[in-house]
C-alpha positions as CSV (number, residue, x, y, z in Angstrom):
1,X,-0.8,17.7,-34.3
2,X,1.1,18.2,-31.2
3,X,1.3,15.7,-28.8
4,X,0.5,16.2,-25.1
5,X,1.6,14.0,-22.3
6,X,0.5,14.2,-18.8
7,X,3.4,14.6,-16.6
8,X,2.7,14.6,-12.9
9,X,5.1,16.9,-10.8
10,X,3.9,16.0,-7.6
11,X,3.8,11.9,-6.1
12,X,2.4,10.9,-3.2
13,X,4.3,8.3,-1.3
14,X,5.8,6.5,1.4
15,X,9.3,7.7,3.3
16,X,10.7,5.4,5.7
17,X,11.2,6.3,8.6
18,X,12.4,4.3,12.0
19,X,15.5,1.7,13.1
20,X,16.1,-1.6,11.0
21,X,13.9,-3.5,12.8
22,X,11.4,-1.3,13.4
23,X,9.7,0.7,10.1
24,X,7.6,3.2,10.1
25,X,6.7,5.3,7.0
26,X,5.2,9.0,6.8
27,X,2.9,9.3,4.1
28,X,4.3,12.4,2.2
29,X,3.6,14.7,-1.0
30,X,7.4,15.6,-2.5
31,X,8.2,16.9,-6.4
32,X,8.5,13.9,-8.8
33,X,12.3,14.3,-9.1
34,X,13.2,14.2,-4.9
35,X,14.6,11.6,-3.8
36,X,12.5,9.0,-1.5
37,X,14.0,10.3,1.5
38,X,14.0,13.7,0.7
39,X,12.5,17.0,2.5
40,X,8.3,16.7,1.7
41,X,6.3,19.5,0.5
42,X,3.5,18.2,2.7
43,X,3.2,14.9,5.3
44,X,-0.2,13.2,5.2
45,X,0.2,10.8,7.8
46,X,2.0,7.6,8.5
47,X,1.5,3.7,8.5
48,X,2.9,1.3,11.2
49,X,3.1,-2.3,9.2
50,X,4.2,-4.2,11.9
51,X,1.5,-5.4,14.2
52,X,1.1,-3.9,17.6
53,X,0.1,-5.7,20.9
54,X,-3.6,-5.7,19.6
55,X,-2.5,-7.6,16.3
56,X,-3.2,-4.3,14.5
57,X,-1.0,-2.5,11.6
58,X,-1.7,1.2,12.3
59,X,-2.7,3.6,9.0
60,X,-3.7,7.5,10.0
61,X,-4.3,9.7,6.8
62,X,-5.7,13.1,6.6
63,X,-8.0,11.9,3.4
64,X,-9.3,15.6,2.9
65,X,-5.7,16.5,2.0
66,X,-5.0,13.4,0.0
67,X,-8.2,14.1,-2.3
68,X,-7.0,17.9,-2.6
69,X,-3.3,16.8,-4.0
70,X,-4.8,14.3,-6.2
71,X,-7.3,17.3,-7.7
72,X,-4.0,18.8,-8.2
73,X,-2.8,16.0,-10.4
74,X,-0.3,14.5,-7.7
75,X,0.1,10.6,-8.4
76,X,0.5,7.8,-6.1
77,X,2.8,5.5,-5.5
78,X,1.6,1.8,-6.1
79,X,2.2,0.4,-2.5
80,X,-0.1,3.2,-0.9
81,X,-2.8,2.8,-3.9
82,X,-2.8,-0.7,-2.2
83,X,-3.2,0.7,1.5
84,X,-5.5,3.1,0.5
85,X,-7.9,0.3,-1.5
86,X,-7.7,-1.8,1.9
87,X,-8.9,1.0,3.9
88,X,-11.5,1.6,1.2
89,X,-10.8,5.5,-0.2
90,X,-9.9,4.2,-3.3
91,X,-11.1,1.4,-5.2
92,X,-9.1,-2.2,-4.4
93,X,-5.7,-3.2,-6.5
94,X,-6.2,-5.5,-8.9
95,X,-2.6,-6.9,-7.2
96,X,-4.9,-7.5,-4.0
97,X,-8.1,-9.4,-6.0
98,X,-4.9,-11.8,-7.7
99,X,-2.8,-12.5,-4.1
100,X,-5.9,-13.3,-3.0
101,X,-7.1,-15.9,-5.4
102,X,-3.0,-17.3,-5.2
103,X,-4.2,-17.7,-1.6
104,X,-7.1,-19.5,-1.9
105,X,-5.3,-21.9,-3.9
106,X,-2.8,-22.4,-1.7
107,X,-5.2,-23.3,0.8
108,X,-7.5,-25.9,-1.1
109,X,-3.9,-27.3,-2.4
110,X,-2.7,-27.7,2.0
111,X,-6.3,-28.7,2.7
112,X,-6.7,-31.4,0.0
113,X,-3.0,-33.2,1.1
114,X,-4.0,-32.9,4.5
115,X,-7.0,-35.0,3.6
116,X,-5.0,-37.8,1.6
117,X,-3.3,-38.1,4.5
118,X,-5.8,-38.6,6.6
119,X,-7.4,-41.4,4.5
120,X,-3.8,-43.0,3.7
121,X,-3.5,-43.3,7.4
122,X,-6.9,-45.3,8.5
């Protein structure tokens, strides 16, 4: 029997775009093979991570567009899966439900020597 893989031609990912200090990525559809910065077949929309005056990181995404180019087998890349399971399109990264636990963690662990300290003190 002949063996079949799926190969996706088409990825759906984030080009940088901005100064050093300042990022700003365009969500873009390219061929598998281009390089990060090269010229898109498509741009989707763009993602500001650094906060704003509001305290907000700014994502704008046609979604109709991004459902069609995943119809058309186009994959994505992992750091906009991410994105895209914050803003609730796709399901949430299992990368997000473990950073999250780490987290918690981290706080009891603070919260527990802040306490002995406390007690050591009086």
């Amino acid at each position: 029997m002949p063996r079949f893989k799926y190969r996706a031609f088409k990825l759906i990912r984030m080009r940088v775009q901005g100064c050093t200090n300042r990022p700003f990525y365009e969500i873009v559809v390219t061929p598998k093979d281009n390089p990060r910065q090269g010229r898109p077949t498509e741009v989707l929309g763009f993602y500001e991570p650094l906060p704003n005056l509001n305290n907000e990181k700014i994502l704008a995404v046609n979604l109709k567009r991004v459902r069609y180019w995943m119809g058309e087998g186009a994959l994505l890349s992992q750091p906009l899966e991410r994105l895209l399971g914050l803003s609730g399109f796709l399901p949430v990264h299992p990368i997000d439900y473990l950073d999250a636990f780490r987290n918690r963690k981290k706080l009891e662990n603070v919260t527990e020597k802040g306490e002995d300290n406390v007690q050591s003190a009086s």
